[in-house]
N, C-alpha and C positions, 0 to 999 in steps of 0.2 A: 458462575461467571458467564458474560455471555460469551457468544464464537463471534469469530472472524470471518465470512463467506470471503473466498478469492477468484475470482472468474477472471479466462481467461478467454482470448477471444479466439486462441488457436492452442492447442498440444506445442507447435512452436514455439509457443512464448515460457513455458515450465521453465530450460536453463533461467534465463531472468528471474522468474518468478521465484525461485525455486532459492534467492534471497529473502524474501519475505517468510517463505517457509521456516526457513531457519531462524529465523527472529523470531516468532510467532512461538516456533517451538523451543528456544531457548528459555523464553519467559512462559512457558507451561501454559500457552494462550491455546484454549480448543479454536481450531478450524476446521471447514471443509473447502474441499477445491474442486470446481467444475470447469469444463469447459462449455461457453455458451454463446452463439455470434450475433449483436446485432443487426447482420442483414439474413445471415441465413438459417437464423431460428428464434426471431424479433416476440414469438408468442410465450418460448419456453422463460426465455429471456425477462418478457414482463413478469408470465406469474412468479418466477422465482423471487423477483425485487418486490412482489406484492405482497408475498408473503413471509418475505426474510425475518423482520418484527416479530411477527407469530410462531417463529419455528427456530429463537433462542441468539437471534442473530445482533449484533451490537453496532457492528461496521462494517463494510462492505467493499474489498478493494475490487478492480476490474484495472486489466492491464490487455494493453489493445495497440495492434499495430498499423501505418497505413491511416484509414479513415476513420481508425479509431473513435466511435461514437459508443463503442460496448458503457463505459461510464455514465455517458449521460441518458442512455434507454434506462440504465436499471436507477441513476438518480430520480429521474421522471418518474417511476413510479413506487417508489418507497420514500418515508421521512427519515430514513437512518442516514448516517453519514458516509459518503461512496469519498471514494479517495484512486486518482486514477492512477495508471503506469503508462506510461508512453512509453511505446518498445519500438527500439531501434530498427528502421526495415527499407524496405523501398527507394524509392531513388531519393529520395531526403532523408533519410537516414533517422529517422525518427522526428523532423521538425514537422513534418504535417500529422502525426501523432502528436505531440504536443500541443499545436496550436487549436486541435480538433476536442481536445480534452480539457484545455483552460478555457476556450471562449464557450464558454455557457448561459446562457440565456437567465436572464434576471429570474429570481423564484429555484433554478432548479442547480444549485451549488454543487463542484466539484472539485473535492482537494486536490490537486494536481503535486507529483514529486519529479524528479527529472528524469530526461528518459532515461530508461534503462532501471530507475532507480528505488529499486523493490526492497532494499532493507528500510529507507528512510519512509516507506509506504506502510511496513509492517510496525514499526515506530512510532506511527503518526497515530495509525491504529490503537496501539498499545495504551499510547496517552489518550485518546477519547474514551479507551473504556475505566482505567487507572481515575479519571474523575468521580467514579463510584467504587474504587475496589483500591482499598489504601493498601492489601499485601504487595498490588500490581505497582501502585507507586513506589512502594519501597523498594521496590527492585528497578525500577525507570531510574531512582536516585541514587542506589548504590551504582547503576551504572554511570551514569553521569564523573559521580565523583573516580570511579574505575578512569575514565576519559581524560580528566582531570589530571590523576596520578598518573598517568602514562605521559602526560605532555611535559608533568615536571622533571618527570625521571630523564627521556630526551635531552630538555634543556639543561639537566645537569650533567648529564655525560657530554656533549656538547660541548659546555662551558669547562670541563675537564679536558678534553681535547684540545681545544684553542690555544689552554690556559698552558698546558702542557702538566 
């Protein structure tokens, strides 16, 4: 199976992060997790995206706060799929993380999930590599339907309550 790379763009961002972790690890998805910054280590940052393909890597989240561009340095230079986290910070509160993380320049795609929103990132994840690993979709669908039964079971106690 491949891994999941998760770069973060500060040791700060971990609680957040630290969602996806547990997604990742619930579904038995190997990861590794670095911290790496677009402005203040732009070199380490490229080879790692350069070589992630080569060293078992499938997807590539990057979760970045503020000027957030960690996403789009390491989509620039890899073909795998980067998927970003906008993390909540600064005096916008995550909207200039987000807006820094969706608008990406034609050619160089970035999943973007909402800020903060690091399970539905390790998710996203799961399903792009689940397209070659049917055990991994059986488990994306047994969850699914889990979501499923949880919503009916509400609506029935609900409609028990109301109903008296």
């Amino acid at each position: 199976m491949k891994k999941v790379a998760i770069i973060m763009g500060s040791d700060s961002d971990l609680p957040v992060v630290k969602g996806a972790v547990d997604e990742l690890k619930a579904y038995g998805v190997p990861f590794e997790a670095h911290v790496m910054s677009a402005h203040r280590t732009p070199e380490l940052a490229s080879k790692f995206a350069s070589s992630a393909k080569d060293n078992g890597f499938g997807v590539i989240i990057c979760a970045a706060g503020m000027a957030a561009h960690l996403a789009g340095v390491i989509a620039g230079h890899t073909t795998l799929p980067v998927i970003g986290i906008p993390i909540k910070s600064g005096a916008m509160n995550g909207l200039d993380a987000l807006l820094a993380t969706v608008m990406m320049p034609s050619g160089i795609p970035v999943a973007t999930v909402a800020i903060d929103g690091a399970k539905n990132a390790a998710v996203l994840a799961i399903q792009m590599l689940a397209l070659s690993d049917d055990a991994l979709d059986a488990k994306l669908s047994k969850a699914k339907q889990d979501m499923i039964d949880g919503v009916v079971a509400k609506d029935e106690k609900l409609q028990k309550a109301l109903l008296g």
